[in-house]
C-alpha positions in Angstrom: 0.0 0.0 0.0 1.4 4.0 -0.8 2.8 5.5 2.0 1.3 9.4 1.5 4.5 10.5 2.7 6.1 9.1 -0.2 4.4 10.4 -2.9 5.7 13.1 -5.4 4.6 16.2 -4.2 3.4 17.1 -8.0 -0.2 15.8 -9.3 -0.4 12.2 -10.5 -3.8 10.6 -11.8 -4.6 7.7 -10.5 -3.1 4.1 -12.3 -5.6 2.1 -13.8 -7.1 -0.4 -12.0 -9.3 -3.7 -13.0 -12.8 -3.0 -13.8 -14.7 -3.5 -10.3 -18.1 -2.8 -9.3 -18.5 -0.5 -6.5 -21.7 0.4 -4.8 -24.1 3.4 -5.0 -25.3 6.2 -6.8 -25.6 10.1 -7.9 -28.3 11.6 -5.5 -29.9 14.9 -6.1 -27.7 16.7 -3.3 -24.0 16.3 -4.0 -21.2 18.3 -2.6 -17.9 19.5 -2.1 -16.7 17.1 0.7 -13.1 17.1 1.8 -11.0 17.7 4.3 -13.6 20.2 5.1 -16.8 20.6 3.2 -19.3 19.8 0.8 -22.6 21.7 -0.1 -25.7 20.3 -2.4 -25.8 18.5 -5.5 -26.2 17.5 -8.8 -30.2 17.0 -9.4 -31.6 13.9 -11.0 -30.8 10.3 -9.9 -27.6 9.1 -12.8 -27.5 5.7 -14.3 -26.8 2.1 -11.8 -23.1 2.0 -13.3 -20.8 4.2 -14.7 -17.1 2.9 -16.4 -14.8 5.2 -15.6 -11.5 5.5 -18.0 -9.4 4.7 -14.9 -10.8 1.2 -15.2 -13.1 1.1 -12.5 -16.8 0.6 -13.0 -18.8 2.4 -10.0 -22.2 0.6 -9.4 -24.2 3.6 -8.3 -27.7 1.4 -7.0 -28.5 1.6 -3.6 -27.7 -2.3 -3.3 -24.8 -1.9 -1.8 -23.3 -4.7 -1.0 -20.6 -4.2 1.2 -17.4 -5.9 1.7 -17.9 -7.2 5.1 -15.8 -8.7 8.3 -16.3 -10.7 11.1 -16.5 -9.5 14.4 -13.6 -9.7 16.8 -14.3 -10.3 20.6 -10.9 -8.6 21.5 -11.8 -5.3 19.8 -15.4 -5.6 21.3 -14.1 -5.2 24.6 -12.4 -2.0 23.4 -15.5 0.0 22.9 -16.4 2.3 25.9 -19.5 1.0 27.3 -21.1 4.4 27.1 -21.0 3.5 23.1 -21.6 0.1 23.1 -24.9 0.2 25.1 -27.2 0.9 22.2 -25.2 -1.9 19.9 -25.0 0.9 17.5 -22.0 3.1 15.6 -23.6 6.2 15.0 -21.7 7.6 12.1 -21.9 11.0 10.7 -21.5 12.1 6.8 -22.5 14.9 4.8 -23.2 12.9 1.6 -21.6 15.3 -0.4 -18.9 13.8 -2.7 -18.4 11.2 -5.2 -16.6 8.2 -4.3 -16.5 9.6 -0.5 -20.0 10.1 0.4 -22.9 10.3 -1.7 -26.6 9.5 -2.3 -27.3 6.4 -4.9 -29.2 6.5 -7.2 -33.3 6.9 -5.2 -31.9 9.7 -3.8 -32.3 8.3 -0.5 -29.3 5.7 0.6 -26.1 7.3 1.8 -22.6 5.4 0.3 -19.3 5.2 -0.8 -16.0 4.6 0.5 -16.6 6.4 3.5 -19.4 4.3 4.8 -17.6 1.2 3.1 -14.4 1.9 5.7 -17.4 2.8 8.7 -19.0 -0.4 8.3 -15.7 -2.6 8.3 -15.0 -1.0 11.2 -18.2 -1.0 12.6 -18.3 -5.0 11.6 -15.0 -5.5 13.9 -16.3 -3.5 16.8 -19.5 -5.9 16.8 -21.9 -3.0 16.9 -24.7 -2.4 14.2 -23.7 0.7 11.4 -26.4 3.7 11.8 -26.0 6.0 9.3 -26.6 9.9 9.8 -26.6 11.9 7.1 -25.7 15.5 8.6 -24.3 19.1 6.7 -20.5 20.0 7.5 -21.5 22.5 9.5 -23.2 20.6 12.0 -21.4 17.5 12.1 -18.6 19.7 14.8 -21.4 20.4 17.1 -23.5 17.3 17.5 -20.5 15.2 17.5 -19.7 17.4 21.0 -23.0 17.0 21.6 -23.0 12.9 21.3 -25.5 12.8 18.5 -22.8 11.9 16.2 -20.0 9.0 17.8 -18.0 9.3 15.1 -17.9 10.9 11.4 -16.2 9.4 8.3 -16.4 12.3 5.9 -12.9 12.8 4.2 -12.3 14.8 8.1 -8.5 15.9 7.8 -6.9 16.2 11.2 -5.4 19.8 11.8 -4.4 22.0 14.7 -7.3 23.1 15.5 -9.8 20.1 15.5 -7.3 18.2 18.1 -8.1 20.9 20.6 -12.0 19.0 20.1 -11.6 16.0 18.8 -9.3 12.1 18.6 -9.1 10.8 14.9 -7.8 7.7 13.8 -6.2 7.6 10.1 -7.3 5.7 7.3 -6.3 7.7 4.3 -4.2 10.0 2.1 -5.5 14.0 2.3 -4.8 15.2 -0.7 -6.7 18.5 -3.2 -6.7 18.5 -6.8 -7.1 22.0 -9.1 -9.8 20.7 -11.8 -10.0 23.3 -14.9 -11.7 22.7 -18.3 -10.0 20.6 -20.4 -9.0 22.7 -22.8 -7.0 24.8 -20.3 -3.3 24.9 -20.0 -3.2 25.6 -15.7 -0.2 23.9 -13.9 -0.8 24.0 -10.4 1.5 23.9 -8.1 1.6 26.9 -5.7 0.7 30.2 -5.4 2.0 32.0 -8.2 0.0 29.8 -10.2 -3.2 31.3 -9.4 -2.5 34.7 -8.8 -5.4 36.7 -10.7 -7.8 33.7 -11.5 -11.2 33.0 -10.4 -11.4 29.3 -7.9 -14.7 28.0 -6.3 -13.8 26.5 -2.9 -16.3 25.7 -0.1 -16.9 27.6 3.2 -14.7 26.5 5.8 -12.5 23.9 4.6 -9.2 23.2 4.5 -9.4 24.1 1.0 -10.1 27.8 1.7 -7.4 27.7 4.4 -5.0 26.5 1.8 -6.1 29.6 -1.2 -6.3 32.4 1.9 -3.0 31.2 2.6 -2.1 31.3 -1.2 -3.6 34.8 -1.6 -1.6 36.3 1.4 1.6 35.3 -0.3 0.6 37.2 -3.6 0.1 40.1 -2.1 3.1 39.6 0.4 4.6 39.8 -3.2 2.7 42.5 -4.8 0.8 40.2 -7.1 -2.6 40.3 -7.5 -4.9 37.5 -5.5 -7.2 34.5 -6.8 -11.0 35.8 -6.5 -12.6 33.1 -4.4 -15.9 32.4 -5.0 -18.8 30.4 -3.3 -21.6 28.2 -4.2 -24.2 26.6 -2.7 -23.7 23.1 -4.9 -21.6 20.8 -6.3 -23.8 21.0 -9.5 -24.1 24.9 -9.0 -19.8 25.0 -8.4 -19.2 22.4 -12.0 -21.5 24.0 -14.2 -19.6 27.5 -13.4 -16.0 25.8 -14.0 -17.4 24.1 -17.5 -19.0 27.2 -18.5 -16.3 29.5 -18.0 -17.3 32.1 -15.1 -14.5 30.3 -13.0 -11.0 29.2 -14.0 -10.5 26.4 -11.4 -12.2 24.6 -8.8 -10.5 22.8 -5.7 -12.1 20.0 -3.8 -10.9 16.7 -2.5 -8.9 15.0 -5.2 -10.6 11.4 -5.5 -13.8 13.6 -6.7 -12.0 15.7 -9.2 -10.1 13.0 -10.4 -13.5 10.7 -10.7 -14.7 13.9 -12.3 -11.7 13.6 -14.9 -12.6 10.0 -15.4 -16.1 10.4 -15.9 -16.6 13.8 -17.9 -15.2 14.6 -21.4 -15.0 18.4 -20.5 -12.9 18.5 -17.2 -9.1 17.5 -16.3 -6.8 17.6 -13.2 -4.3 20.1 -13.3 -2.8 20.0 -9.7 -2.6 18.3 -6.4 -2.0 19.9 -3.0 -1.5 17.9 0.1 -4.9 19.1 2.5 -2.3 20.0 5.1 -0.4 22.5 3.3 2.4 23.8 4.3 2.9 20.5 5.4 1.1 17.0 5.5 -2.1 15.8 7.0 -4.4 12.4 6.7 -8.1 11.6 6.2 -9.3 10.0 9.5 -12.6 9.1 11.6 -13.3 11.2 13.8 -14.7 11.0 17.4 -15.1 12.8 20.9 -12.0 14.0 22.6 -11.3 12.0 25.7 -14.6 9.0 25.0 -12.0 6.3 24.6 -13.5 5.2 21.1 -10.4 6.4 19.0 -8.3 3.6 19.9 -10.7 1.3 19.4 -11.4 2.1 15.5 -7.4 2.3 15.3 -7.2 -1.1 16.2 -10.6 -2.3 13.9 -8.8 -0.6 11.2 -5.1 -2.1 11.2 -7.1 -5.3 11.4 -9.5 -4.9 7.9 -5.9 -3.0 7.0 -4.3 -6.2 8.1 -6.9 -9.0 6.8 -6.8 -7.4 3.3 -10.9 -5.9 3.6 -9.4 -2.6 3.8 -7.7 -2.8 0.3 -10.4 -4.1 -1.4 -12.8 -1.5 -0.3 -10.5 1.1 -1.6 -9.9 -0.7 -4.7 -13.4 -0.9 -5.5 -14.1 3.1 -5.5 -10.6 3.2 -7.5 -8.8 4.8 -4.7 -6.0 2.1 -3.8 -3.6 5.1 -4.2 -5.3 6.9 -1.3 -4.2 3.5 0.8 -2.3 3.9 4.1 -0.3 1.0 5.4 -1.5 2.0 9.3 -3.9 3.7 11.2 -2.9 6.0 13.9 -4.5 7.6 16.9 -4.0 11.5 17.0 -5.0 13.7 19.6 -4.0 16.7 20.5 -1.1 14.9 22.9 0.8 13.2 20.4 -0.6 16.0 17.3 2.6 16.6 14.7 4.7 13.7 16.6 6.2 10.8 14.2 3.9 8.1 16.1 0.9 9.9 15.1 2.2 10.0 11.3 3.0 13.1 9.0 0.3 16.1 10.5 0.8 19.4 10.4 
């Protein structure tokens, strides 16, 4: 499996992988996920499958299907009891992004690789997977508030979620820059946007990243990128393929799905979701419950029995792969032992 750490720090598209089928489907609200948010979506339900030129074939139904595991008694006895009482993992998502998390195709069932990863872990821990389908707004606040025990929605761990939260790592965090295909944009830093209009949702680590950006243009006298907001992942591709923006960033399995779907879009950078330095994708759970170290373990073990890889695999993110999970907290934030964070 890639080690993040080791990849090249300029864009790649992902290698072509066997044609697999993969489970869900294009609901009427799809958004920006990543490493921060995700909006509305795309309106009318899309076909069962689509082949992808990356060689995967997503299965878009709501029969999902899912790759499965057995429990294990030893990681049972890991789960605080407060948690285990109801039998339940109540997981959080905002259903926002293809592969990550999205609504098949009635518009009703919530899936992709994010709830593939929940239930395997879910499956290990013994307890039953309850979906919750919540916006990235809310997701902080009633995970505080124990609605939520723990959220798989592309969550990258920075600085300032440690202060309220424990993660536990289970994938690459990575942007991509998506432009019109007939564009000529090489992304990789700030000089590269300088002047050029990018949609980017509302608080996430997207916008951190392009704020950042902008305050080094004008550190050097050059003029900024014009950020600009919209309300839907539908409303923020028709802009880009129409022309009233130049670029749009937003997690990079969805633009590069996008890429591999679409005759009128590309990839034209990659940015780790930690920049200035390195950050993960990972569940995401009360700080101080006691439930991070339990997913850790639930994930080395699909990581370990090989369940892990084939979920990935099957939503054509085997690049994404990490060959660990860790448990982060605000302790052991930005240590080696808690991997490459910022």
């Amino acid at each position: 499996m890639a080690n993040p750490s080791t990849r090249p720090s300029r864009f790649r598209k992902l290698t072509a992988l066997p044609a697999v089928a993969v489970l869900g489907a294009l609901s009427g609200t799809l958004a920006l996920s990543a490493c921060s948010d995700p909006g509305a979506a795309a309106a009318g339900a899309q076909p069962a499958t689509t082949a992808a030129r990356n060689g995967v074939v997503y299965n878009t139904s709501p029969d999902q299907q899912r790759i499965r595991a057995e429990k294990d008694p030893a990681l049972a006895a890991e789960v605080p009891e407060l948690i285990n009482k109801d039998g339940k993992l109540t997981v959080a998502t905002t259903a926002g992004s293809i592969p990550l998390s999205f609504h098949a195709s009635d518009d009703k069932a919530p899936i992709g690789v994010e709830l593939d990863i929940a239930q395997l872990v879910a499956d290990k821990l013994g307890l039953e997977l309850d979906v919750q389908v919540t916006s990235w707004e809310n997701w902080p606040l009633k995970t505080q508030s124990g609605d939520f025990e723990a959220v798989f929605s592309n969550v990258g761990i920075n600085a300032a979620r440690v202060k309220l939260f424990d993660f536990s790592s289970y994938r690459a965090a990575y942007m991509g820059f998506e432009a019109k295909k007939d564009s000529s944009y090489n992304i990789r830093g700030s000089d590269d946007i300088s002047g050029l209009k990018i949609s980017v949702g509302s608080g996430t680590n997207q916008e951190k990243i392009l704020i950042a950006w902008n305050q080094e243009l004008e550190a050097k006298g050059k003029a900024p990128a014009v950020l600009q907001y919209y309300s839907s992942d539908a409303d923020t591709i028709l802009a880009l393929s129409s022309g009233r923006t130049d670029l749009n960033i937003a997690p990079f399995p969805s633009v590069t799905y996008r890429e591999n779907t679409r005759d009128d879009l590309k990839v034209v950078g990659q940015v780790n979701a930690g920049w200035p330095s390195e950050t993960l994708v990972a569940a995401t759970t009360l700080k101080g419950n006691g439930l991070a170290p339990a997913i850790t373990d639930a994930l080395n073990s699909a990581i370990k029995d090989g369940s892990y890889g084939k979920v990935l695999e099957r939503w054509g993110l085997s690049e994404e792969a990490l060959p660990e999970s860790k448990t982060v907290t605000e302790s052991n934030f930005g240590t080696p032992q808690a991997g490459k964070t910022p």
